[in-house]
VEXNU-479441 format. One record per residue (C-alpha): residue in one letter; x, y, z; residue number from 1. Coordinates in steps of 0.1 Angstrom, whole numbers, always signed. Example, Ala and Ser with C-alpha at 12.3 -4.5 7.8 and 13.67 -1.06 7.14 Angstrom:
   code       u       v       w   pos
      A    +123     -45     +78     1
      S    +137     -11     +71     2
end
This chain:
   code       u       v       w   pos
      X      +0      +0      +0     1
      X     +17     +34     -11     2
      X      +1     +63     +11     3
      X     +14     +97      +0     4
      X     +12    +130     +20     5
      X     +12    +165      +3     6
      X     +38    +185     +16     7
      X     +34    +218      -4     8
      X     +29    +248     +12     9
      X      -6    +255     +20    10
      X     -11    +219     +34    11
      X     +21    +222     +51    12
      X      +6    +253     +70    13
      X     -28    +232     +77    14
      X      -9    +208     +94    15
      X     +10    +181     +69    16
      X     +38    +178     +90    17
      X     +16    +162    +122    18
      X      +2    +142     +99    19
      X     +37    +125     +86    20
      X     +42    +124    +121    21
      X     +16    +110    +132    22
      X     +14     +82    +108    23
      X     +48     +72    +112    24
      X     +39     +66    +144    25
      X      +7     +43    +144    26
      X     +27     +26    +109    27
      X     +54     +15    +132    28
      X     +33      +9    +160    29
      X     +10     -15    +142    30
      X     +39     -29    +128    31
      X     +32     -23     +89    32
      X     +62     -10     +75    33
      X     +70     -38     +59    34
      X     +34     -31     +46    35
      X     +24      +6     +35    36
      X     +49     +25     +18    37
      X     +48     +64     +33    38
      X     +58     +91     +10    39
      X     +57    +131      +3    40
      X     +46    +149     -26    41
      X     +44    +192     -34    42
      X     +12    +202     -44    43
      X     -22    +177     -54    44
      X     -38    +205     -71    45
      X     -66    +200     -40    46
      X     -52    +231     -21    47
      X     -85    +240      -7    48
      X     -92    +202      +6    49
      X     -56    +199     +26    50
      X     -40    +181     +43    51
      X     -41    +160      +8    52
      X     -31    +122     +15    53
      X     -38     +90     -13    54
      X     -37     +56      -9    55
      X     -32     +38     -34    56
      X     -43     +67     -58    57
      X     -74     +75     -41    58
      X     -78    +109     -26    59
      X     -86    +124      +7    60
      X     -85    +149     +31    61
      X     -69    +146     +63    62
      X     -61    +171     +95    63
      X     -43    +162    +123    64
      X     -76    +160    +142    65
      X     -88    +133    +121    66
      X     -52    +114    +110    67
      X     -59     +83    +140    68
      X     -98     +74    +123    69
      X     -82     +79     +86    70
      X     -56     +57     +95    71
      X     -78     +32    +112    72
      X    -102     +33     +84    73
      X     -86     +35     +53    74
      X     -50     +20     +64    75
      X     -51      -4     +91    76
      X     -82     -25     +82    77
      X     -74     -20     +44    78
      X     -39     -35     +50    79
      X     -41     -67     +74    80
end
């Protein structure tokens, strides 16, 4: 699983960088490195959605409010 995390500038300033965080964290907490791929890209093109994260290609919109349920939802139970 390849999840990639927009680092450009206006998602960086809603928060992008809690989200690497963040899901570096519950990825090697789970155990699933060996599993989902985490990467950075600049800009989406989705400025006004950001924080802008796919997986996999698919597109959504995370904060770091809501980075522990995405990754529950759309990594963890995705990938096991």
């Amino acid at each position: 699983m390849k999840v990639t995390v927009c680092i450009g500038s206006s998602c960086h300033l809603k928060g992008s960088r809690q989200v690497v965080e963040q899901l570096q964290y519950l990825i090697a907490k789970e155990d699933l490195g060996d599993k989902v791929k985490l990467g950075g890209t600049f800009c989406m093109g989705k400025c006004q959605q950001g924080v802008c994260v796919t997986v996999d290609d698919e597109f959504y919109s995370v904060s770091p409010e809501t980075v522990g349920e995405f990754f529950e939802k759309e990594i963890k139970q995705k990938v096991k």
